[in-house]
C-alpha positions in Angstrom: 13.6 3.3 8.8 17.1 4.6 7.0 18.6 7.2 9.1 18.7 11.5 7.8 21.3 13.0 6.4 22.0 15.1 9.5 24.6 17.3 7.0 22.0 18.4 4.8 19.5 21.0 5.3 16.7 17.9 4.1 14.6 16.7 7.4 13.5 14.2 4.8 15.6 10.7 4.5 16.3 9.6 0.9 13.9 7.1 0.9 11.2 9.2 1.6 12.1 11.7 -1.1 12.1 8.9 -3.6 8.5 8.5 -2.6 7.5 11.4 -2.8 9.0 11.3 -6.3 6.9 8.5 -7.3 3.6 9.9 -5.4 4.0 12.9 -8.0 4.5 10.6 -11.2 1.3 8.4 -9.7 -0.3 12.2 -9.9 1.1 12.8 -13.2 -0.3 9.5 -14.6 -3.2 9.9 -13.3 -4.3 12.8 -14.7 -3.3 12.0 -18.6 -5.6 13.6 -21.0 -7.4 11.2 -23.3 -7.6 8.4 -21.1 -11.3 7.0 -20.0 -12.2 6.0 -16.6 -11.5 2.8 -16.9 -8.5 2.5 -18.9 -7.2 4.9 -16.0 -7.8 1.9 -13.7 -6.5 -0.8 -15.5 -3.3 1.1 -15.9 -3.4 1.6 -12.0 -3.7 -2.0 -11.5 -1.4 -3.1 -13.6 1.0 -0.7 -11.9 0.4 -2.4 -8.7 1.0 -5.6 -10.3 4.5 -4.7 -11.7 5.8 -2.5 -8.5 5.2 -5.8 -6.7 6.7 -8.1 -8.9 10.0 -5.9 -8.4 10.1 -6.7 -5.1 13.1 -8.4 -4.1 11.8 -11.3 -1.8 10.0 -12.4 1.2 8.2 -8.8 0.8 7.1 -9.8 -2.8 5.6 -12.8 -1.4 3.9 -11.0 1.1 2.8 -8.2 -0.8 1.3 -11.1 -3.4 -0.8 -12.7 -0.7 -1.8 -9.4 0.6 -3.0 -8.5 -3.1 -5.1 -11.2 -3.7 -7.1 -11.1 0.0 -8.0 -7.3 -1.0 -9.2 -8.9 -4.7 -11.0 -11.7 -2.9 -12.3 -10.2 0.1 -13.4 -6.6 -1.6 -13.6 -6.6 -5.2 -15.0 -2.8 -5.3 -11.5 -1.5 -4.1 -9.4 0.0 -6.6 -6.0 -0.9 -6.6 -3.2 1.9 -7.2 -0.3 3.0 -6.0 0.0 5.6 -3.2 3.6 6.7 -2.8 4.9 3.7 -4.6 3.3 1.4 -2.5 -0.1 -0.8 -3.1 -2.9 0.3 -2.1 -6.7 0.0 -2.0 -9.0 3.2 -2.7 -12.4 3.6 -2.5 -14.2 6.3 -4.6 -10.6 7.9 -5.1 -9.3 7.5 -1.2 -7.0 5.2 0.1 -8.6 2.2 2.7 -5.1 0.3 3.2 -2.0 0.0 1.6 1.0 -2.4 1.7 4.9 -1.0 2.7 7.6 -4.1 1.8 9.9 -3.8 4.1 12.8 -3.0 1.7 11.4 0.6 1.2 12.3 2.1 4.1 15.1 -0.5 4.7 12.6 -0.9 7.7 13.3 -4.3 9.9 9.3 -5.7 8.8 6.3 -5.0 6.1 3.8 -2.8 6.9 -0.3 -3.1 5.9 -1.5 0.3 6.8 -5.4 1.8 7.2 -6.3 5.1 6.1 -8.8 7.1 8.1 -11.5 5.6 5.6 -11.0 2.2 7.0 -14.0 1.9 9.0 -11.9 -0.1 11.6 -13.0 2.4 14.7 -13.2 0.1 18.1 -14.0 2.6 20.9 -11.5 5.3 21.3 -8.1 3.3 20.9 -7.6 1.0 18.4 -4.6 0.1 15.5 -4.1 1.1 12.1 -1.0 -0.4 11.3 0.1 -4.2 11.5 4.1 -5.4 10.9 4.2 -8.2 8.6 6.9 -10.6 9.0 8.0 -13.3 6.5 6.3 -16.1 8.5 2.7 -14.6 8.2 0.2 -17.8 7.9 -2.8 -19.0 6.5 -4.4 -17.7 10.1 -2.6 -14.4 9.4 -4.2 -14.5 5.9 -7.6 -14.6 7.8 -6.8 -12.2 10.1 -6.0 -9.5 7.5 -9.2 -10.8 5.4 -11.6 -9.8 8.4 -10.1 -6.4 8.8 -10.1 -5.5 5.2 -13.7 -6.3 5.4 -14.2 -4.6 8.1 -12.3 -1.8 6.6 -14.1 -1.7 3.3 -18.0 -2.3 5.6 
């Protein structure tokens, strides 16, 4: 993660400012007047589409392969972004969502579950993976049982 300011009066790094930023045009957006239901969603996919084609690479690639296990694996999940990241909601609340590395200027990806994820597994268990530029096929199945799991 980038480091604070430690002159400035801000105990928020610029980075996270900037998302906060986009979390209130995703608001904004989201709200528009005159637009149904579903034309809401479509624009909120096709946001999630475009935010991940500006990538710069390997987190584009990851984020891709990431996007199409949540299509495949649970259809009923809405895409949208979520503090200019993807993510996944379900009746309006976010299950998982996918941080490129590049964000944060972090050192690896992040796929992240909400508290809606129903990934509970006694009283300990995690709700955050790193994702590295080698993730594999086996990765890709990994990630497709918990987002099942996730969305059961």
């Amino acid at each position: 993660m980038a480091a604070r300011d430690e002159t400035s009066e801000s105990t928020f790094s610029p980075e996270e400012r900037a998302a906060m930023r986009e979390h209130a045009a995703e608001v904004t957006a989201s709200r528009k007047r005159g637009t149904s239901k579903a034309e809401k969603a479509a624009l909120a996919a096709q946001a999630v589409v475009d935010k991940i084609a500006a990538m710069p690479d390997p987190d584009r690639g990851l984020a891709e392969r990431i996007h199409r296990i949540a299509l495949d694996v649970a259809p009923d999940l809405a895409p949208r972004l979520w503090y200019g990241m993807p993510a996944y909601a379900k009746d309006g609340a976010v299950v998982f969502f996918f941080q490129d590395a590049a964000k944060f200027g972090a050192r690896y990806a992040t796929l992240g579950f909400q508290d809606p994820a129903a990934l509970d597994d006694g009283t300990f268990w995690p709700t955050s993976f790193a994702v590295t530029p080698a993730f594999s096929e086996a990765d890709e199945q990994t990630v497709a049982e918990l987002v099942r799991r996730a969305t059961a």
